[in-house]
N, C-alpha and C positions, 0 to 999 in steps of 0.2 A: 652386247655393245651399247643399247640402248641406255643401260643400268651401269654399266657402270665405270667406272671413273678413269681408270687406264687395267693394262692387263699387264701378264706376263704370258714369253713365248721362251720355247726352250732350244730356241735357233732362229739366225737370221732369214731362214728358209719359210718354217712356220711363222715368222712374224708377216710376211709377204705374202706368203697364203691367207691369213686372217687378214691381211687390207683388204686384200682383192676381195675375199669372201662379204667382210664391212662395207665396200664398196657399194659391192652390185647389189645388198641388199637396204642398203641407206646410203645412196651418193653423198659425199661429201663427209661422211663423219668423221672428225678426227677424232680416234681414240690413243692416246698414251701407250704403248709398248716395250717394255724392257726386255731386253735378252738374256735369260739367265742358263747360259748352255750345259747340257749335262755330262761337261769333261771332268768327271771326277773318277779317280782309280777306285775298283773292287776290290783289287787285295787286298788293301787296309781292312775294309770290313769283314774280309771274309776269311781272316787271321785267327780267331778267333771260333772259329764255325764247328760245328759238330757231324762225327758221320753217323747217317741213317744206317738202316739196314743195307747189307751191299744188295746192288742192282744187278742183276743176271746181262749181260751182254757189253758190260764195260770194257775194252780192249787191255790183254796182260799188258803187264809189265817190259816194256822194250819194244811193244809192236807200235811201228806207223799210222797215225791216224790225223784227217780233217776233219774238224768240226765245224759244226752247224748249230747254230742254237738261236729257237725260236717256233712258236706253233706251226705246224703243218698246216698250214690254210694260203686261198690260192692268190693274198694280195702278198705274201714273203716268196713267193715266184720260188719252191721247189721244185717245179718240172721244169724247169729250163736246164737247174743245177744238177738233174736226176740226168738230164738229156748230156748235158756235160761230160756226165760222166761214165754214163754207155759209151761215148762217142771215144772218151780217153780209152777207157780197158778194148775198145775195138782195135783201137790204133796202134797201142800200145801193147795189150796183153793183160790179162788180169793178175801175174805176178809181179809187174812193174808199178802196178796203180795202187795205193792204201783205199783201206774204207773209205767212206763218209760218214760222218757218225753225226745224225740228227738227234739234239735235244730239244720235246716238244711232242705237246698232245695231235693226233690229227684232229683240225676244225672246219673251219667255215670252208665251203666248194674245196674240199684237202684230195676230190676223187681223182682228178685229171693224174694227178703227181703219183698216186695210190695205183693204180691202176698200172701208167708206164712201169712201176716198180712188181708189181705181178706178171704184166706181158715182159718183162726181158729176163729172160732165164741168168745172164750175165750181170744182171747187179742184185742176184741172190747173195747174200755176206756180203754185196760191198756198199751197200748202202743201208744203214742199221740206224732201228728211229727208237731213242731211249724216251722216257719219261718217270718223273717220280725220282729226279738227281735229288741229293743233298745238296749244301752249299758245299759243302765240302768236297764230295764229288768233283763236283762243276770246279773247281776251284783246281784243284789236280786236271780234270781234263786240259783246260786252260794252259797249265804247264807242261803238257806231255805232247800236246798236239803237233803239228808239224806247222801250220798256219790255221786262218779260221774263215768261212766263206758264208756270203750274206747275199742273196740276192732280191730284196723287196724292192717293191714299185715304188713307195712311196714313201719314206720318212720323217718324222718330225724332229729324229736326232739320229738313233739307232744305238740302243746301250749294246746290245751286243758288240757292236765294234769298238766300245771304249774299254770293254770288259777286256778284248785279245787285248787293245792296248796295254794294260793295264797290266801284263801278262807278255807286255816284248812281244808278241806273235802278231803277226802282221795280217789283218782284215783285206780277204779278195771282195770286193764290192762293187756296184755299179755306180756308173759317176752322175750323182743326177740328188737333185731333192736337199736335205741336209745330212748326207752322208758325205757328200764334196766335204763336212763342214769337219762330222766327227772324226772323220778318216785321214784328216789332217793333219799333213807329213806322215803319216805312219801307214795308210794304208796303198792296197794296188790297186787302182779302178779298172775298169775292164767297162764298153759301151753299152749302153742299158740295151738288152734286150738281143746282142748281137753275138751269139753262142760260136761264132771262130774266133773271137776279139776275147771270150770270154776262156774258151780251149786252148788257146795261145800261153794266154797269163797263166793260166792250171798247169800248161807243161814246161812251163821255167820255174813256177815257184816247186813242181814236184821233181822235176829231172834236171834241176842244174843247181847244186847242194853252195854254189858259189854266187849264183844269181839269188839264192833264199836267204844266207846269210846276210847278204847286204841289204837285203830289205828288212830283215829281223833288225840290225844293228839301226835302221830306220826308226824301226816301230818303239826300239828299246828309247830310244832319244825325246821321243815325244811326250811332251811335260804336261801334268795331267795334278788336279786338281783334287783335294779333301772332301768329301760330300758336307762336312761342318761349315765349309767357306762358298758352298753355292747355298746354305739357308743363312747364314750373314750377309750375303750378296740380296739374298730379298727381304732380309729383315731390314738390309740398310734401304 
């Protein structure tokens, strides 16, 4: 901040974060900020894309599945998602609930999430952590999924959810940070942190094929941007 002359931020969210952060640590400085958001569709890029070797635990052809895509580490809040979904297949049964299907290395503090998923004999098969996708993989998961579920603490955009976008499929996320931003018209927020608030949204967007639809035809609506026109936006 001290160097240099204005910045970019890739949301009104993180632009607000960097004051405050400019703030407290040089009162008074004005620094310059543009907002260059990262609402740009994947498909277009990923049109184009090649498959890897196939990945051993990919779901066939016609089977039900949630995705998740993102490192297994403990600021993307997998154990809440993990707890979610114990709490579903309890309620409900494990023939009525699809996988979850994590895309994503385990990392940083990834044990808490790790762990729950070893002590519950009941989200054996139904919570499955890939890594090593192609694009092209990832790119068909995208379109096969049934919706896609996000839950980090903290964002500075969150491309995962512009990717479902991107993809018609409707991002479950927490309302908080700059996911209010990405998620915009198209996603379902659910209260950060409040796992019946979060259980609720999960059993309408899985158990009521007319409540999913109308938020699909949502997410399908939501107008999304060229990655060519957000580097002209900061070459302009």
């Amino acid at each position: 901040g001290l160097h240099a002359d204005a910045a970019f931020a890739n949301s009104d969210s993180t632009a607000r974060d960097a004051m405050r952060f400019l703030d407290s640590v040089v009162p008074g400085l004005k620094l310059p900020i543009t907002v260059v958001r990262l609402d740009a569709s994947l498909r277009e890029d990923l049109a184009g894309a090649t498959r890897s070797e196939p990945v051993p635990g990919i779901p066939s052809e016609g089977d039900d599945f949630v995705l998740c895509v993102g490192t297994i580490e403990s600021r993307k809040n997998h154990l809440l998602l993990f707890q979610a979904w114990l709490t579903l297949i309890r309620r409900h049964g494990a023939g009525r609930i699809p996988p979850l299907l994590c895309i994503g290395k385990p990392g940083w503090l990834a044990q808490p999430a790790m762990t729950l998923l070893e002590a519950a004999p009941e989200l054996a098969g139904k919570v499955r952590i890939l890594h090593g996708i192609s694009d092209l993989d990832l790119a068909r998961l995208y379109e096969r999924c049934l919706f896609t579920l996000y839950g980090s603490f903290h964002e500075g955009w969150g491309l995962p959810v512009t990717e479902s976008l991107s993809y018609g499929k409707v991002p479950v996320v927490p309302r908080h940070s700059a996911l209010v931003e990405s998620g915009a018209g198209g996603a379902l927020f659910f209260e950060h942190q409040n796992e019946p608030d979060l259980v609720a949204k999960l059993e309408a967007m899985l158990l009521d094929a007319d409540f999913r639809a109308a938020r699909e035809a949502e997410a399908a609506s939501v107008t999304l941007r060229r990655w060519p026109d957000l580097a002209a936006q900061i070459l302009a």
